[in-house]
DSSP file (Angstrom, degrees, kcal/mol; ACC not computed):
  #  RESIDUE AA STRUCTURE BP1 BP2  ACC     N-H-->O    O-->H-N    N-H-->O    O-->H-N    TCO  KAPPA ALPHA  PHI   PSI    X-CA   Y-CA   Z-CA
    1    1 A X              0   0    0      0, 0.0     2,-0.4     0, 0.0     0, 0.0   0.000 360.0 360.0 360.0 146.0   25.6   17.5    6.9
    2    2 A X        -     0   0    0      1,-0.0     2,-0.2     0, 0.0     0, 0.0  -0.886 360.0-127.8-118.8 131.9   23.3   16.0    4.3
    3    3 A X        -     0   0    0     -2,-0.4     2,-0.5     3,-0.0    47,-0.2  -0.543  19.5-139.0 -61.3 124.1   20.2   13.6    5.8
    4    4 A X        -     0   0    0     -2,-0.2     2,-0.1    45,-0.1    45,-0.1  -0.872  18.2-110.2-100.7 144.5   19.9   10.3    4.3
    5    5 A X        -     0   0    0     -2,-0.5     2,-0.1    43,-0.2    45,-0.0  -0.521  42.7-159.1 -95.1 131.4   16.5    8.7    3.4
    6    6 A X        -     0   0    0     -2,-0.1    -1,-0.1    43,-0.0    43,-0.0   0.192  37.1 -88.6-130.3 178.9   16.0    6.1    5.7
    7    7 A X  S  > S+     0   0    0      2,-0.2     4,-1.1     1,-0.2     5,-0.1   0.586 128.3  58.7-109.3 -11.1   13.8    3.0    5.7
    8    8 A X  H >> S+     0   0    0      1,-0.2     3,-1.7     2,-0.2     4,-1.7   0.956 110.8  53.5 -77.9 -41.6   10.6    5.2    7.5
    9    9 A X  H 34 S+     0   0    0      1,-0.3    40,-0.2     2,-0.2    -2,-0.2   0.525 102.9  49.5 -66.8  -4.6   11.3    7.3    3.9
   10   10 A X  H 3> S+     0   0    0      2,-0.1     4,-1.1     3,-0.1    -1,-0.3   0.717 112.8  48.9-110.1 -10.6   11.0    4.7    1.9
   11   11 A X  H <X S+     0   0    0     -3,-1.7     4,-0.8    -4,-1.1    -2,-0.2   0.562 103.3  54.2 -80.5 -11.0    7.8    3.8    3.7
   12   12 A X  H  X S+     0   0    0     -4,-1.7     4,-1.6     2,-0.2    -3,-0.2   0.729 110.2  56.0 -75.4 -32.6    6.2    7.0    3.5
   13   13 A X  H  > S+     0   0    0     -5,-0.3     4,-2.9     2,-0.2    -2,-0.2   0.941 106.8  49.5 -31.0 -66.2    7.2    6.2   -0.4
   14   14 A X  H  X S+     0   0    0     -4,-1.1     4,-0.6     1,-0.3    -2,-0.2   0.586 113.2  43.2 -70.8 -39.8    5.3    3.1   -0.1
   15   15 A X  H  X S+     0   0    0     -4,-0.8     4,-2.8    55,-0.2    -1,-0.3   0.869 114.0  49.1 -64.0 -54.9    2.3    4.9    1.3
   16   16 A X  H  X S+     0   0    0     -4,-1.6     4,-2.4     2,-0.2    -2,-0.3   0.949 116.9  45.5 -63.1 -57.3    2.4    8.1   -1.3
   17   17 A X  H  X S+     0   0    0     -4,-2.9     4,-2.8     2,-0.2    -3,-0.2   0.998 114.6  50.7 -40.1 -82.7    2.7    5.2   -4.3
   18   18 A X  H  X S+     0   0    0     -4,-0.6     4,-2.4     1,-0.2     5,-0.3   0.834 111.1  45.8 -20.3 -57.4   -0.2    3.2   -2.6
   19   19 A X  H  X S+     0   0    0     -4,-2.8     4,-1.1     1,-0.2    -1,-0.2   0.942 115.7  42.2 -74.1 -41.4   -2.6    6.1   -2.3
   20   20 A X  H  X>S+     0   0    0     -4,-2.4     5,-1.5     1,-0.2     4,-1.3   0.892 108.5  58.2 -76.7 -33.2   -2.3    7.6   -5.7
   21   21 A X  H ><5S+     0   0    0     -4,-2.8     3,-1.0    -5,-0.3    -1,-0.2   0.970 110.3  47.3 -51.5 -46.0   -2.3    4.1   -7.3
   22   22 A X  H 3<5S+     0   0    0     -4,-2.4    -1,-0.2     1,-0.2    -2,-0.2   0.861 114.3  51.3 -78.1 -16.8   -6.2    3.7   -5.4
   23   23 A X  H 3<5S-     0   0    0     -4,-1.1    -1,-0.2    -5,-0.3    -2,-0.2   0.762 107.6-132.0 -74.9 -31.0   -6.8    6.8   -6.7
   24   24 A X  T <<5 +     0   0    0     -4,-1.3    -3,-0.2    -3,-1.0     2,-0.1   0.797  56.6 139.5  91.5  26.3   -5.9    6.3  -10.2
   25   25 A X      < -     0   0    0     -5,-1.5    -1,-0.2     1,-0.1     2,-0.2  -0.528  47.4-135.4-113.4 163.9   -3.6    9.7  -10.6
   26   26 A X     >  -     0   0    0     -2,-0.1     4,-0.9     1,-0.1     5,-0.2  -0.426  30.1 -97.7-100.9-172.3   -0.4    9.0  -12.6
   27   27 A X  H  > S+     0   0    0     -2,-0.2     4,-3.8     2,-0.2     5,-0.2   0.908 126.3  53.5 -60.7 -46.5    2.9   10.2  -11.4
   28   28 A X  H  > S+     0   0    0      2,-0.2     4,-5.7     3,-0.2     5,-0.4   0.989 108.8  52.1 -32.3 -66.2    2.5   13.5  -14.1
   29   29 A X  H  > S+     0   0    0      2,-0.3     4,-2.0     1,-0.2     5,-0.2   0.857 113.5  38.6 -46.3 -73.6   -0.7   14.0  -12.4
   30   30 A X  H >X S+     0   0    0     -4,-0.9     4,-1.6     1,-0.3     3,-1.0   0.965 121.3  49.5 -14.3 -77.3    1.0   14.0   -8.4
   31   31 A X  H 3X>S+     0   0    0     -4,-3.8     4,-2.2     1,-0.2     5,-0.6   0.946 105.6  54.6 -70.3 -36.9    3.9   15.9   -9.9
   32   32 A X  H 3<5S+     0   0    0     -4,-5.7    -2,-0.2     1,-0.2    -1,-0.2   0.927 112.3  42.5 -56.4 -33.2    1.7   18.5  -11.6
   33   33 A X  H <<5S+     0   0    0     -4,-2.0    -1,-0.2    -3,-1.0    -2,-0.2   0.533 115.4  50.7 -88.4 -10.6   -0.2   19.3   -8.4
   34   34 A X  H  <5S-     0   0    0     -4,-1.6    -2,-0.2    -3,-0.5    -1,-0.2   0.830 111.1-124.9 -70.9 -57.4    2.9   19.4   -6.6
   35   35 A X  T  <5S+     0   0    0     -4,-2.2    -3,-0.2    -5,-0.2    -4,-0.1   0.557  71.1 117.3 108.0  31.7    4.4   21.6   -9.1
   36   36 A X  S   <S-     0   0    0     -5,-0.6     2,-0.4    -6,-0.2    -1,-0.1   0.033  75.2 -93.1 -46.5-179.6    7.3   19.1   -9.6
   37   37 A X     >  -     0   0    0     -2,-0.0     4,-1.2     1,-0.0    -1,-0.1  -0.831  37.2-122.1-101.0 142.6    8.8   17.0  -12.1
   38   38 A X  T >4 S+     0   0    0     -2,-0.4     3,-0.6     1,-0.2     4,-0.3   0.884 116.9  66.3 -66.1 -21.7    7.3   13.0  -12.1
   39   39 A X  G >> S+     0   0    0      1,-0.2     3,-2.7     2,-0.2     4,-2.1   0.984  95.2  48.7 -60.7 -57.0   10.9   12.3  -11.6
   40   40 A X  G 34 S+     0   0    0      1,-0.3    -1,-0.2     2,-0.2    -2,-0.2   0.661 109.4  52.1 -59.5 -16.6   10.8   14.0   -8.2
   41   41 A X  G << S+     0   0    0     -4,-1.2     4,-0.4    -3,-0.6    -1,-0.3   0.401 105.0  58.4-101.8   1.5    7.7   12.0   -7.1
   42   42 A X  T X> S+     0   0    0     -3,-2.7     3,-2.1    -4,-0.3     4,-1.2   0.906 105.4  52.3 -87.3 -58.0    9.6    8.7   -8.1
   43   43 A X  T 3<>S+     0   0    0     -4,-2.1     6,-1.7     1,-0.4     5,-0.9   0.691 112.7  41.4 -35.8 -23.7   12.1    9.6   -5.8
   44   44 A X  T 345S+     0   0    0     -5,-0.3     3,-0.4     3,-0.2    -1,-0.4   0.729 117.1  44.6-109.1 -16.1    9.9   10.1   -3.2
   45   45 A X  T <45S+     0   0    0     -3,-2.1    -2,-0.2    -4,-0.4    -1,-0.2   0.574 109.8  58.1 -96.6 -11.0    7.8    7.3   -3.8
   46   46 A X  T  <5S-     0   0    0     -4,-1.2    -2,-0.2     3,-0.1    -1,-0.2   0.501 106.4-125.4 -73.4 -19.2   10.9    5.4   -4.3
   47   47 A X  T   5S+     0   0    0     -3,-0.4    -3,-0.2    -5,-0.2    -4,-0.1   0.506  83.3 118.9  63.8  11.0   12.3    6.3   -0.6
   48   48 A X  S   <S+     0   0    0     -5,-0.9     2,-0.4    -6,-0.2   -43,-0.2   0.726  77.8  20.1 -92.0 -12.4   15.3    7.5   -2.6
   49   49 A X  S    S-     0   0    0     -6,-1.7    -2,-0.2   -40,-0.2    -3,-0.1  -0.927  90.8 -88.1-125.7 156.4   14.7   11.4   -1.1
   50   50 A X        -     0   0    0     -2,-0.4     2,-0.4   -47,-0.2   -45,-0.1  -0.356  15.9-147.9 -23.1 127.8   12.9   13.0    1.7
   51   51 A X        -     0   0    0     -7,-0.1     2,-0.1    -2,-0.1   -38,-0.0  -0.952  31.6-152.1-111.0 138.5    9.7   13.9    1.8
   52   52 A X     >  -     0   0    0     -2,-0.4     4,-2.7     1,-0.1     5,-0.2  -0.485  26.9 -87.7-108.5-170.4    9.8   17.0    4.1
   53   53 A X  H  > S+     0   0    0      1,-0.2     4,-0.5     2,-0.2    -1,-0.1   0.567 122.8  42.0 -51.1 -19.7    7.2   18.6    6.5
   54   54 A X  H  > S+     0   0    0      2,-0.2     4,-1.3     3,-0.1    -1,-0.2   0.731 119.9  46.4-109.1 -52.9    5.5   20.9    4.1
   55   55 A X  H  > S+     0   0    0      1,-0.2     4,-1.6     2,-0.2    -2,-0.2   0.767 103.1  55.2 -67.8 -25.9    5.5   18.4    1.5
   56   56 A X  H  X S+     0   0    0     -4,-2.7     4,-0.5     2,-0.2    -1,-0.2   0.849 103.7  56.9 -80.7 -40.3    4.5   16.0    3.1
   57   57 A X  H  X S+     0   0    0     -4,-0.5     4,-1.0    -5,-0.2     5,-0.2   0.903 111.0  50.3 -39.7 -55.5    1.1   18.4    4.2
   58   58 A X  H >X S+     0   0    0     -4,-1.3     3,-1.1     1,-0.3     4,-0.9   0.932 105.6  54.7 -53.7 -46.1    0.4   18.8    0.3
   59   59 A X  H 3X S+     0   0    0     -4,-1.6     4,-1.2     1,-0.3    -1,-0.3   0.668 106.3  46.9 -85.9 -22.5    0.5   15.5   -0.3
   60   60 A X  H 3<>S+     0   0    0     -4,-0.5     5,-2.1     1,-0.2    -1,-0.3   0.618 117.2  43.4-101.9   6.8   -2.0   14.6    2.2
   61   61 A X  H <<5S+     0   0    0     -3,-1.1    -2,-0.2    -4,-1.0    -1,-0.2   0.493 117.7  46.2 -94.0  -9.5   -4.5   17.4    0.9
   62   62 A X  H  <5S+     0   0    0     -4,-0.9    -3,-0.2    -5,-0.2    -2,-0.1   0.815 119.5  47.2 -93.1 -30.0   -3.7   16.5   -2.9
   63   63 A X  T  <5S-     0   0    0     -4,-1.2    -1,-0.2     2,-0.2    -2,-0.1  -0.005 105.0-128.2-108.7   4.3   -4.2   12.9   -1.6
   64   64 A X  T   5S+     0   0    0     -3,-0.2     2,-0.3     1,-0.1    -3,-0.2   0.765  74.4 101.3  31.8  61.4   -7.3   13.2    0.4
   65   65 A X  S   <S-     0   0    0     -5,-2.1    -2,-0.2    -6,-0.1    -1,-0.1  -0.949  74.0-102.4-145.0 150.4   -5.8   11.6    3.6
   66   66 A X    >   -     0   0    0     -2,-0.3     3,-0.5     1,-0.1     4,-0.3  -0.226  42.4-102.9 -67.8-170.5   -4.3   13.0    7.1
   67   67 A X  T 3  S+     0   0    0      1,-0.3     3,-0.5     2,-0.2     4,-0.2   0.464 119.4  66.9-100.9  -4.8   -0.9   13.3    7.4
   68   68 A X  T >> S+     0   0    0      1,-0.2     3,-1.8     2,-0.2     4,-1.7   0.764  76.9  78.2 -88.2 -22.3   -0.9   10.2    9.6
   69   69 A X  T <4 S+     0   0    0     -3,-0.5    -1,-0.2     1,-0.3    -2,-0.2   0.899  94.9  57.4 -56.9 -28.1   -2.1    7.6    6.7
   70   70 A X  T 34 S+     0   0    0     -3,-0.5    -1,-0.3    -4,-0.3   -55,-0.2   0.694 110.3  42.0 -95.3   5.0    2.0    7.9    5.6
   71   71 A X  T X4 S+     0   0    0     -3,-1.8     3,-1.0    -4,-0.2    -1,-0.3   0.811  90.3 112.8 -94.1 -40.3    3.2    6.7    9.1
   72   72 A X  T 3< S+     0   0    0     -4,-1.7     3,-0.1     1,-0.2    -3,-0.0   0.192  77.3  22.1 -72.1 150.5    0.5    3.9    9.3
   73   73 A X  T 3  S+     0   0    0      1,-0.4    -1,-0.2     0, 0.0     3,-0.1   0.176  87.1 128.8  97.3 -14.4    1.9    0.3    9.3
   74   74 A X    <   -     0   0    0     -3,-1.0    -1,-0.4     1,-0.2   -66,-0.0  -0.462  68.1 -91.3 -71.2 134.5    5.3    1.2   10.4
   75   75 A X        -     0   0    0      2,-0.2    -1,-0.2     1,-0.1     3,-0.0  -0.118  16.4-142.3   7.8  98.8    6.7   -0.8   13.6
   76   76 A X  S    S+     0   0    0      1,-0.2     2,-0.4    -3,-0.1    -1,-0.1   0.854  90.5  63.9 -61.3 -14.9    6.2    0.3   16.9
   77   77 A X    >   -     0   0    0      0, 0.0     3,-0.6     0, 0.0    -2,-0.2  -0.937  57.8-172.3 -86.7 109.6    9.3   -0.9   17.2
   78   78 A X  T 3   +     0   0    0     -2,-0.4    -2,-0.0     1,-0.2     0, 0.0   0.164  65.1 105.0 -90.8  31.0   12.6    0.0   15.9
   79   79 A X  T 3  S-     0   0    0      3,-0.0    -1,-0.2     2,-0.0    -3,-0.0   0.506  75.4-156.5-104.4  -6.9   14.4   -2.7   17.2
   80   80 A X    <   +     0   0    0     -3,-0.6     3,-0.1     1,-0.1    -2,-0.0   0.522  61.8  77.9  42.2 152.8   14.2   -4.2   12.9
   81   81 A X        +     0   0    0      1,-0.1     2,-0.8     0, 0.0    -1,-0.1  -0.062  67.8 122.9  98.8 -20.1   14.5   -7.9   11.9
   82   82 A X        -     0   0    0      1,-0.1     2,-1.1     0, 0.0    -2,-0.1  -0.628  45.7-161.2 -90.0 106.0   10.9   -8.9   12.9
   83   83 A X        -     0   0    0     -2,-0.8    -1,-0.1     2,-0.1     2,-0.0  -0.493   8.9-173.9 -79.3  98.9    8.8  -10.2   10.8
   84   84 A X    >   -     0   0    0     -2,-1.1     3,-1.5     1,-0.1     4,-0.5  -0.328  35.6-109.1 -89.0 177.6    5.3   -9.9   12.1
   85   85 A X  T 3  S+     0   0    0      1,-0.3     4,-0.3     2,-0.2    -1,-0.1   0.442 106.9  59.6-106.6   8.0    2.8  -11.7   10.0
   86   86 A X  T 3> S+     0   0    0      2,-0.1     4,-0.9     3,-0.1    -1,-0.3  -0.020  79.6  90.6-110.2  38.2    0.8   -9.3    8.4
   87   87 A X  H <> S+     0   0    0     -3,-1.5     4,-0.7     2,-0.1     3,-0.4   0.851  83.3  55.0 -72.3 -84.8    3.8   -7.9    6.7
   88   88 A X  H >> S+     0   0    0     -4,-0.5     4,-3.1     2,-0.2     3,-0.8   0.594 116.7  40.0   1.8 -64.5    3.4  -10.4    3.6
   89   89 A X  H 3> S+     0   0    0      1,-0.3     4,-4.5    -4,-0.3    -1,-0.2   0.965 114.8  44.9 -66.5 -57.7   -0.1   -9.1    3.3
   90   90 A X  H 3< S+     0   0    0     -4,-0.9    -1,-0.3    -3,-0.4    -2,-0.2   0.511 115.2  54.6 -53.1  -2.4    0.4   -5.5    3.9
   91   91 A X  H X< S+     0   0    0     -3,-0.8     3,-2.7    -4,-0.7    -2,-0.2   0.780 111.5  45.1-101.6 -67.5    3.7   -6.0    1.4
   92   92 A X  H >< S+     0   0    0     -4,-3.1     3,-3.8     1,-0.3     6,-0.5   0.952 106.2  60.1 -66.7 -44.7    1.3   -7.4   -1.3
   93   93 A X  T 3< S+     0   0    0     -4,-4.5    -1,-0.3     1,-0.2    -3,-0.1   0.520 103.6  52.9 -85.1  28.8   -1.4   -4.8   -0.9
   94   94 A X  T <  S+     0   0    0     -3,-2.7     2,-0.3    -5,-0.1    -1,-0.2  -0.016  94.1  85.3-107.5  16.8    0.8   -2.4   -1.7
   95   95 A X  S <> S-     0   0    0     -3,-3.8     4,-1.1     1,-0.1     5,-0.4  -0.621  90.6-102.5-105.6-169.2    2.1   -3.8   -4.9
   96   96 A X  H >> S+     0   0    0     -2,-0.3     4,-2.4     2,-0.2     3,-0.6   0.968 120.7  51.3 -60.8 -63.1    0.7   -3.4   -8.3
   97   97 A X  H 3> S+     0   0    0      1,-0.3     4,-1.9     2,-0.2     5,-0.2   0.891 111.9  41.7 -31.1 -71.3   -0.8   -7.0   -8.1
   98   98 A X  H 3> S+     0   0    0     -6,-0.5     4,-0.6     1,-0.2     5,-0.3   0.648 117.0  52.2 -79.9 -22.1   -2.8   -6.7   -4.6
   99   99 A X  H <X S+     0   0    0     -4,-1.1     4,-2.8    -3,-0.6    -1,-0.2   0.888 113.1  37.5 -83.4 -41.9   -4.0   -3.3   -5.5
  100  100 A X  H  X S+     0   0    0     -4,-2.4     4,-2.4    -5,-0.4    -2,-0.2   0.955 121.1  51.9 -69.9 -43.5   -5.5   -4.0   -9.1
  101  101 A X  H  X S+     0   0    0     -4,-1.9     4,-1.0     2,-0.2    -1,-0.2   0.506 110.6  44.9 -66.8 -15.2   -6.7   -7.5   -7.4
  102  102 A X  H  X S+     0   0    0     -4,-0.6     4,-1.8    -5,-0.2     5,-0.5   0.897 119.0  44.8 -84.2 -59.1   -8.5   -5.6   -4.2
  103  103 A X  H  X S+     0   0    0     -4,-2.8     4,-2.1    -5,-0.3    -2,-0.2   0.955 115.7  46.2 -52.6 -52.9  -10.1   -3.0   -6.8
  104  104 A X  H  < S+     0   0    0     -4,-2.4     3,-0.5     1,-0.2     4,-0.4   0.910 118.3  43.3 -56.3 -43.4  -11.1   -5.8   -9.2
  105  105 A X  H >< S+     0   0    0     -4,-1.0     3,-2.0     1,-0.2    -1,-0.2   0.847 107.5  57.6 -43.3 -64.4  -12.5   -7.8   -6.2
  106  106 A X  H 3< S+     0   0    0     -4,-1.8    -1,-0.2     1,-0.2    -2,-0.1   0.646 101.6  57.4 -30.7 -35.9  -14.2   -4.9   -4.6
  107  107 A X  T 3< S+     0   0    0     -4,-2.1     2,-0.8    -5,-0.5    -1,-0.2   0.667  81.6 104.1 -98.1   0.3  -16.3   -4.3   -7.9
  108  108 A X    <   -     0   0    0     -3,-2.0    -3,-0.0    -4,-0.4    -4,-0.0  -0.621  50.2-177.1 -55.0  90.7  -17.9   -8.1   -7.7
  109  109 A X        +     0   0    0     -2,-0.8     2,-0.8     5,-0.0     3,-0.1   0.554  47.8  89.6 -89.4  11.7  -21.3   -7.7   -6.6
  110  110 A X     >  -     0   0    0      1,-0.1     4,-2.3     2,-0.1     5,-0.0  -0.895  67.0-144.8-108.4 124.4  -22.8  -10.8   -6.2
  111  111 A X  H  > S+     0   0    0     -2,-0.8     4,-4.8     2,-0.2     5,-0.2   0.837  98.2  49.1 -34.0 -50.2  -22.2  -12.2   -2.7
  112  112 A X  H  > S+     0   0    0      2,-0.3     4,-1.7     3,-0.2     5,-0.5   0.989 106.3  51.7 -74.5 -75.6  -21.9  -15.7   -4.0
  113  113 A X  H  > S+     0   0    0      1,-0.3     4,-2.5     2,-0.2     3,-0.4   0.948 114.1  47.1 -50.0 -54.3  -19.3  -15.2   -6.9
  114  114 A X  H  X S+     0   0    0     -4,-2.3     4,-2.1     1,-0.2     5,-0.3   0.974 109.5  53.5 -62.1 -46.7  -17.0  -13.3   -4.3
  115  115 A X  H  < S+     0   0    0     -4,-4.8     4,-0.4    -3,-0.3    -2,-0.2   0.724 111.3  45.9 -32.3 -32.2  -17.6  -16.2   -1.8
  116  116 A X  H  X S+     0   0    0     -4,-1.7     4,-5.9    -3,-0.4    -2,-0.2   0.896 108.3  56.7 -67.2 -47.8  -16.4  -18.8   -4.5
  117  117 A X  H  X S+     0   0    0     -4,-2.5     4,-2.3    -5,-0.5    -2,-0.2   0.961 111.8  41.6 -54.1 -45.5  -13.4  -16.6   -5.4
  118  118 A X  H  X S+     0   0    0     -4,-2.1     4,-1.6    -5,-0.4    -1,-0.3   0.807 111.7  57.4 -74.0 -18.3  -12.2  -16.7   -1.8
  119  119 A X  H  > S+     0   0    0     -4,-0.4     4,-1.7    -5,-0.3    -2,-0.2   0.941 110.5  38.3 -80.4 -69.5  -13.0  -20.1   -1.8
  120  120 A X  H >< S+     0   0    0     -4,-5.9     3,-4.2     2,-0.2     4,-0.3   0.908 117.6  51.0 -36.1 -72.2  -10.7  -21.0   -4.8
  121  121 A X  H 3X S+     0   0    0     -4,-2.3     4,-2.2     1,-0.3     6,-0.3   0.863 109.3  48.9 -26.7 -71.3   -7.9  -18.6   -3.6
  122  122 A X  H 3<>S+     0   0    0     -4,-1.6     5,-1.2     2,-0.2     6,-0.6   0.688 116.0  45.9 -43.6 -16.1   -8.2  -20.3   -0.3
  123  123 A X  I <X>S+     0   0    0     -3,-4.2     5,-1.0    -4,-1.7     4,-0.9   0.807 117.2  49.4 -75.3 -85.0   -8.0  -24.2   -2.7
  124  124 A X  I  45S+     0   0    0      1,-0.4    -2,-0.2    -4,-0.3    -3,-0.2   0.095 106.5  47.3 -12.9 -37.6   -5.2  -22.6   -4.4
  125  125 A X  I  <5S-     0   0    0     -4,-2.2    -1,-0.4    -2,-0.3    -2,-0.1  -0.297 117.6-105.1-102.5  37.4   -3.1  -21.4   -1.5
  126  126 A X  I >45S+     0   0    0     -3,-0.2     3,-0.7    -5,-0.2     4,-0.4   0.466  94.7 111.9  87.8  -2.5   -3.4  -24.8    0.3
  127  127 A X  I 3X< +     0   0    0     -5,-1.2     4,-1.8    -4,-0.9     3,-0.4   0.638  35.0 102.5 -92.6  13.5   -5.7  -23.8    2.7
  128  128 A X  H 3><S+     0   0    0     -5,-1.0     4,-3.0    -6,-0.6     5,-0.5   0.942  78.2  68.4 -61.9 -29.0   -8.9  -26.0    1.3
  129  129 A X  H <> S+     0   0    0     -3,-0.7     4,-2.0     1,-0.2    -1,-0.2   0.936 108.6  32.7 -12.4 -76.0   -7.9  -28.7    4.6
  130  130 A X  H  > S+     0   0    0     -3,-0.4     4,-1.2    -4,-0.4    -1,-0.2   0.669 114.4  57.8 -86.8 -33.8   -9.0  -26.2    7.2
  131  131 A X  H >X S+     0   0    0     -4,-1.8     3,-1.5     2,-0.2     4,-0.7   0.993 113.6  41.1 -75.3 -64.5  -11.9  -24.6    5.1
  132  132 A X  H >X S+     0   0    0     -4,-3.0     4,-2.3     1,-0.2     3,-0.7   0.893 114.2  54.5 -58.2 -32.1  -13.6  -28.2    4.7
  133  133 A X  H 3X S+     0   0    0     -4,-2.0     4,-0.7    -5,-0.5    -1,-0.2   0.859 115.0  44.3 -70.5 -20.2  -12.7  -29.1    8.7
  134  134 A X  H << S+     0   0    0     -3,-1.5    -1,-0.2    -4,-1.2    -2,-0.2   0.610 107.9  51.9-125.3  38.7  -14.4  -26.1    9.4
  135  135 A X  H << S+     0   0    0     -3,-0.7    -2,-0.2    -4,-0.7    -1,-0.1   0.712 108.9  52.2 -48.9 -75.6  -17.2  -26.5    7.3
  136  136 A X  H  <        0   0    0     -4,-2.3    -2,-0.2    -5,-0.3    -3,-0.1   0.761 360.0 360.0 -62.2 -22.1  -17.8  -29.8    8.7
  137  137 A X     <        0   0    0     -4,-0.7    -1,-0.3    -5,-0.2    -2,-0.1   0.518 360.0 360.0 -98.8 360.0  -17.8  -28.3   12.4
């Protein structure tokens, strides 16, 4: 009987993608140090296979992380359908966007110019209301 990859396997994906994107390694790179094909690490970064115990060890020595970084974020709960409210965020900083936008952010050193930027974002996403009421308080 053949295992099918499952929605924790496609977050363990989601994790493995994540870490080598902040790292800067390409897929080649991942699959070379696996001793894979880049195909097999789309798969696995895809959820579309298993990553199993063994691999899953490699990946977190290749990857500088314990083996626990590819559970973290997961539900304590499997009871599925709930949408807690830092899924959005956690969603977005794992995509291409929120990862290139964290790094670029990150590498702003002046206090003040990263305070503006959040300050725009914050116009931009509606939230300029509540910034000026608590300004004013």
């Amino acid at each position: 009987m053949t295992k099918k990859a499952t929605e924790i396997d496609a977050h363990v994906g989601r994790q493995i993608r994540l870490r080598r994107l902040l790292l800067g390694m390409s897929q080649d790179q991942l699959a070379a140090a696996l001793g894979l094909t880049f195909q097999q690490v789309q798969k696995y970064e895809k959820g579309v296979n298993r990553v199993g115990a063994g691999r899953l060890f490699e990946l977190s020595e290749i990857l500088s992380v314990p083996v626990s970084y590819f559970y973290e974020g997961l539900p304590a709960s499997r009871s599925g359908g709930v949408n807690h409210p830092g899924d959005r965020v956690a969603a977005f900083l794992q995509s291409e966007e929120g990862i290139r936008l964290s790094q670029a952010f990150v590498r702003i050193k002046a206090p003040m110019v990263r305070r503006r930027i959040f300050d725009l974002i914050g116009l931009l996403g509606g939230e300029s209301e509540a910034a000026e009421t608590e300004k004013a308080a």
